[in-house]
Structure formats: C-alpha cells, structure tokens
PLY file of the C-alpha trace (Angstrom):
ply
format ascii 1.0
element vertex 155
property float x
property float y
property float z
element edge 154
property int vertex1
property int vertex2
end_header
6.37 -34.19 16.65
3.48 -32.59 18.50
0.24 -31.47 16.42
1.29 -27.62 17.89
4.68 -28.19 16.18
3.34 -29.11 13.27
0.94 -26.41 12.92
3.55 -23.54 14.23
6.15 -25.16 11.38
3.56 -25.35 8.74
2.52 -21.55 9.73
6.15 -20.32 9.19
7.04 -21.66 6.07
3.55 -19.88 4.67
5.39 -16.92 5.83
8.33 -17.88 4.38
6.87 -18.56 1.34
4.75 -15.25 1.09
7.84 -13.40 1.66
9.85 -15.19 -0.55
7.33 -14.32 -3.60
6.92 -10.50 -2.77
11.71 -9.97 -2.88
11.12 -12.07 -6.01
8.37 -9.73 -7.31
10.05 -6.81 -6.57
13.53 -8.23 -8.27
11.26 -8.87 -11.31
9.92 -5.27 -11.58
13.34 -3.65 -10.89
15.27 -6.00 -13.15
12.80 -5.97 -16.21
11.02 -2.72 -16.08
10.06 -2.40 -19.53
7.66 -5.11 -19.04
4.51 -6.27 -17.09
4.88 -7.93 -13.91
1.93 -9.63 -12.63
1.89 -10.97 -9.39
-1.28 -14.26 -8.15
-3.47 -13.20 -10.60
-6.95 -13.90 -10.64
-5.81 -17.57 -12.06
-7.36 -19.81 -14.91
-10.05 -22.28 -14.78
-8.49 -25.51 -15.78
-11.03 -27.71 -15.03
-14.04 -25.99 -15.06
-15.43 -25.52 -11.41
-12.65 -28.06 -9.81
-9.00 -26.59 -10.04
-7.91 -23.27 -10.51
-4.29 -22.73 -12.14
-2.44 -19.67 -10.51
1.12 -19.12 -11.34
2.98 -16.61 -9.16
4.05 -14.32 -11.69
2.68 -13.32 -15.03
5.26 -11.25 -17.80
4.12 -9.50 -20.16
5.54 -7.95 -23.10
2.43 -6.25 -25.13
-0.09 -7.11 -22.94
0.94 -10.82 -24.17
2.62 -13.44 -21.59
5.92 -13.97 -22.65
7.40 -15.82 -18.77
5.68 -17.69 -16.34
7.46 -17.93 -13.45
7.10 -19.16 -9.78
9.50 -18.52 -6.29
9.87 -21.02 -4.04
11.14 -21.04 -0.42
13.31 -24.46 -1.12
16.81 -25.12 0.10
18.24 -26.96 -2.80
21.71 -28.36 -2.44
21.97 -30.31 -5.49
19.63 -30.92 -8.52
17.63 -33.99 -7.28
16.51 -31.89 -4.22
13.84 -30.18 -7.29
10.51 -30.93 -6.91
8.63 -33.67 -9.54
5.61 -31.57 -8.92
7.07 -28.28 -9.81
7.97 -29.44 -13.28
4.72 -30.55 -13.48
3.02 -27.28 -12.32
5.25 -25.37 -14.89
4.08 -27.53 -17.78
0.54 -26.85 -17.32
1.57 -23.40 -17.12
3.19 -23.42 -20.74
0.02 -25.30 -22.04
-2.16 -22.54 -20.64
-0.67 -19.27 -20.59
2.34 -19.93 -23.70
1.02 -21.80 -25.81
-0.28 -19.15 -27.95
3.08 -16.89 -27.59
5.05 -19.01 -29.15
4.43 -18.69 -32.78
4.60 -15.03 -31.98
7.69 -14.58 -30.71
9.58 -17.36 -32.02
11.86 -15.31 -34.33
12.94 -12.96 -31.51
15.63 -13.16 -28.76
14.10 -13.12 -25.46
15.80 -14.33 -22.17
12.46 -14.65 -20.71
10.51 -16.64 -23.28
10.65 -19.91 -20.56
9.44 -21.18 -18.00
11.51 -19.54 -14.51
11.30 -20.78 -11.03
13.38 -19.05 -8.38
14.53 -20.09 -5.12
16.67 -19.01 -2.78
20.21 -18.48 -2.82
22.17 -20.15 0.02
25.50 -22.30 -1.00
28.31 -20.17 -2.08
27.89 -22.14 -5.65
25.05 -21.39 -6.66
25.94 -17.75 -7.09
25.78 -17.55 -10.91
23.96 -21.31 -11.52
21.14 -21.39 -13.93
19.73 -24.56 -14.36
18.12 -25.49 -17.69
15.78 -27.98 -19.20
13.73 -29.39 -21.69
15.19 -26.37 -24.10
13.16 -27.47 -27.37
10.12 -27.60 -25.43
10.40 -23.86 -24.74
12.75 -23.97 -21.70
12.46 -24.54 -17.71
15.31 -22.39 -16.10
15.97 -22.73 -12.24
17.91 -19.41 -10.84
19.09 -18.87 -7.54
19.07 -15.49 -6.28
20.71 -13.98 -3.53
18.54 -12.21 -0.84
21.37 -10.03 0.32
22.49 -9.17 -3.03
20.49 -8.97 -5.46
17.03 -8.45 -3.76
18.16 -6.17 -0.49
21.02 -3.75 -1.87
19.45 -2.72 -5.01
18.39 0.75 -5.41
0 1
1 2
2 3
3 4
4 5
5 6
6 7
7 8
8 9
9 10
10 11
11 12
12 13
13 14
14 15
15 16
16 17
17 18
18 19
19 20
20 21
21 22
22 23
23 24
24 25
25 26
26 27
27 28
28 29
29 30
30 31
31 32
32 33
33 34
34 35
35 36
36 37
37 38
38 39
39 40
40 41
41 42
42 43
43 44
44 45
45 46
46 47
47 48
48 49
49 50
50 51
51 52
52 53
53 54
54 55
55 56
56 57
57 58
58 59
59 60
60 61
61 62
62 63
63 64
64 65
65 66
66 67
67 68
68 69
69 70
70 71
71 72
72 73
73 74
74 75
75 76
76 77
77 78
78 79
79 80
80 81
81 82
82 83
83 84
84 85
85 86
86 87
87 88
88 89
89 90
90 91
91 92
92 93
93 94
94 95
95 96
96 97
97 98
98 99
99 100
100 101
101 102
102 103
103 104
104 105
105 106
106 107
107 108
108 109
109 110
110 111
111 112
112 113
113 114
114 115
115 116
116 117
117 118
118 119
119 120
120 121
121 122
122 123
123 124
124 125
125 126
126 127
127 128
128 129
129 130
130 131
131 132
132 133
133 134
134 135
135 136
136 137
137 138
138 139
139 140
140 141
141 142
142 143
143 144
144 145
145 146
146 147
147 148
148 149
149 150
150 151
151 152
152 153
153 154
C-alpha cells in the first residue's frame, strides 16, 4: 500500500467516524429527550498536563452524569471483532465521570445507568442485539443501530 493510500484511507474513516458520532448524537437527543446530551466535551484531565479523557457523549439526568457512552464506526461480525482498548477506554470513563453517581442512583431503574458504545448496524442479526458485560460492575452494553432505521426515518 502506497503512503497516498494510506493517508486517503486514514482521511475517510475520520469522516466516517465524525459522521458516525453526530446520527448517534442526534438518536440520543430524539430518543431520550428528557435528559442532557452532551456531545466531546471539554474532557477531563486525567493525568495532569499529559492525557486528556474525552468521552463522546455525556448524559445527564440533573445536571449529574448518569451514561457515558461512545459511537464507533466498526464493522463487527461477531463478539471477538470488539476492541480490548474500548473496554479499557470505558472503564476509565466509569472511574471518572460515574463513580460518584452511583450511590445516587442506585435504588432507581435506569436503562442508561452503564456504560454504552454504539456501532453500526450492518448484519441482518444484529437488529435487536444488545451486548452486555461486567453487569455488577455497573454495566458495558454494546447496541447496534440501524442507520436507515432508526437514525434516518425518524421524525
């Protein structure tokens, strides 16, 4: 592969990826209106002057974070195609942003008090799949959602 191919690639799925997190944005706001969506916020210090944490999406319920959630422009085909790293992003989002929440709203039902990442629908299957994990711990869910569907045809 050519460095120009490389470059053009990388370049597209940036787009991709941009794209993807504005539908999912807009999904979020339509679907859970009586909340706070907060899309790349300013981010948190983690380590002070080195790394900067900055989760895609911010909910809030009370001006209090109740999701953190992230979209990513992944195929995924079956469950080892998820991304090591991803976990590991949404964990030091609990520790930062959930921590807190928890004791807060542990008595009350709420589908969003997890961790979310969303990525794109594209196998016929996947059409109602929620993956979930590490439930005790608070909860990672994996949803699929449908461009055409659910992000285009809503009104």
């Amino acid at each position: 592969m050519g460095v120009m191919t490389f470059w053009l690639r990388r370049c597209c799925m940036m787009w991709a990826n941009r794209l993807w997190r504005i539908r999912v944005e807009w999904w979020l706001e339509k679907t859970y209106k009586h909340l706070h969506v907060e899309a790349q916020n300013g981010g948190f210090d983690f380590v002070k002057n080195l790394f900067t944490v900055r989760p895609d999406f911010l909910i809030k319920k009370e001006n209090k974070v109740i999701c953190v959630a992230d979209a990513k422009w992944k195929l995924i085909e079956r469950k080892e195609d998820f991304s090591q790293s991803d976990f590991y992003q949404l964990f030091v989002y609990k520790h930062i942003f959930l921590k807190k929440q928890e004791a807060i709203y542990r008595d009350e039902k709420c589908e969003l008090m997890s961790l979310k990442i969303y990525y794109p629908k594209h196998l016929q299957e996947q059409e109602h799949e929620v993956f979930e994990y590490f439930e005790k711990e608070g909860g990672i869910k994996i949803r699929f959602l449908d461009l055409e569907k659910e992000l285009l045809n809503q009104t």
